[in-house]
N, C-alpha and C positions, 0 to 999 in steps of 0.2 A: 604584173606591173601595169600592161593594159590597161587590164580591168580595175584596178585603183585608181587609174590616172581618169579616166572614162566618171569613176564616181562622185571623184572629188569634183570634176569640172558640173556634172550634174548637180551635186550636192551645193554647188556656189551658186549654181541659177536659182533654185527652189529655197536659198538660204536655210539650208540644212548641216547645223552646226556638228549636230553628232555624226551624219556621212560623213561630212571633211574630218573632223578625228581620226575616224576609222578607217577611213581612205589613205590621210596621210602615215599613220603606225604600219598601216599595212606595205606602203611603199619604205616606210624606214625598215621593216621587217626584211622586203627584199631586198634590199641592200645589203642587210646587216646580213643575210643568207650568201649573199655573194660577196663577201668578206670588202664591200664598199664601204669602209667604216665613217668618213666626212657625210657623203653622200647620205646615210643610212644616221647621222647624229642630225645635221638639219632637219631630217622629215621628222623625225620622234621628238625634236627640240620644236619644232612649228607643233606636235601634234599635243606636246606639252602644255604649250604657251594656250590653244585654243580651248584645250579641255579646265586646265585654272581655270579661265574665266566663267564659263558655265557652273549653276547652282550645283548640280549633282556629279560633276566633273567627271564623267563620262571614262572609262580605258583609264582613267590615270595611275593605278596601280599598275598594270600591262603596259603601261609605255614607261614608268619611270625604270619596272625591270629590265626592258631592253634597253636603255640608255645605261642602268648599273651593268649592263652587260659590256655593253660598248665602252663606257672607261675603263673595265678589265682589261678589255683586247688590245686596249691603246697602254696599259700597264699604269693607269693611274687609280691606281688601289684605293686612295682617299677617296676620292668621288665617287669611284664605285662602291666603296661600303655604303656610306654616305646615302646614298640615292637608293642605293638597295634595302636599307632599313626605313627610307620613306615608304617604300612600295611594299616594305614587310605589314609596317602597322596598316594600309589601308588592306592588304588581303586579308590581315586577320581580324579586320574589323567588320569585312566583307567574307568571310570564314569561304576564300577561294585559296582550298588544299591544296592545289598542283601550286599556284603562285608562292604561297607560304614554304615549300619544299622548294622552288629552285632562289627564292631569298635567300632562307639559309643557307645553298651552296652559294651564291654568287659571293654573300658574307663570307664565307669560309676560304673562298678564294683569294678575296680581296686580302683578305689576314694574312692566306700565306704569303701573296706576294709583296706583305709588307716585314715578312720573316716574325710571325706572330703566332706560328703553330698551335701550340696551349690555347689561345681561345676559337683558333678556327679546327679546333677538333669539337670542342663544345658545337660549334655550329653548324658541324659535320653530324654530331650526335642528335641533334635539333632535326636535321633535314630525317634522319633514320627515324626518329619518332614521329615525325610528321606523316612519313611512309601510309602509316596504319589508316588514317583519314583521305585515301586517296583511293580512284574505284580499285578493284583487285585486277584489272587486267591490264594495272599499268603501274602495281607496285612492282614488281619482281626486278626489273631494267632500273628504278630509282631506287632502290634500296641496294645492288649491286654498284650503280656508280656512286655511292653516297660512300659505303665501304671500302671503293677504291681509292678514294682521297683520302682515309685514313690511313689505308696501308701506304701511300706515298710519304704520306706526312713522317710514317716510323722507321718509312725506307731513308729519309733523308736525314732521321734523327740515329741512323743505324743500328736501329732496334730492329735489324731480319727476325727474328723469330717470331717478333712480335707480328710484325708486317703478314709473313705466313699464317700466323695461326688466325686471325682476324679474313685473311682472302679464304 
């Protein structure tokens, strides 16, 4: 937190647009780690607002994911799909694998919490394909929690069998 706060203030003297982005996502980041959910939506809503304006908008897939994150947490499902299929199309336009893979769970999430199961399995299914374009020492952990959202989804539809045989 420091050390963001330290860059940002650096980055305002030398008028360095893209340090203050990254400075500020990173202080929304620790927020969002410390379950500061207000705190942690201004700094990635400032970090938003700065990267628009620049040509090449700079993190803006990486911070509109963490803000689809933060309207999960807050349980507003609309905004978080919403903002998570912004930050979907610029990762896949940006062909960044790990961003594209936790898209389609934040989507799958936002579905279920809007009682939408049937398409947030597709999006479940999406993140499990994605899996394969991601390095190999860090598919195993994503492709396990990707499957566990499905078995929820068939635990809730009480489809046990189905739940087991999928874990």
């Amino acid at each position: 937190l420091q050390t963001s706060k330290t860059i940002e203030k650096k980055s305002r003297i030398i008028k360095d647009t893209f340090g203050i982005i990254k400075a500020k996502s990173n202080i929304g980041l620790f927020f969002y780690d410390k379950g500061l959910l207000d705190s942690s939506f201004y700094y990635v809503t400032e970090a938003e607002r700065l990267s628009k304006k620049t040509k090449i908008k700079p993190f803006l897939g990486s911070i509109l994911l963490l803000k689809a994150d933060i309207f999960l947490c807050e349980k507003n499902y609309t905004e978080g799909e919403t903002t998570a299929i912004q930050a979907l199309k610029i990762a896949i336009k940006k062909k960044y694998n790990d961003d594209i893979y936790h898209c389609y769970i934040t989507i799958g999430n936002s579905l279920v919490g809007m009682n939408n199961e049937v398409k947030a399995l597709e999006y479940y299914k999406k993140a499990i394909a994605a899996v394969d374009k991601i390095e190999k020492d860090k598919q195993g952990n994503l492709k396990i929690s990707a499957i566990h959202y499905i078995a929820k989804i068939y635990q809730k539809q009480n489809q046990h069998q189905k739940a087991i045989s999928i874990l």
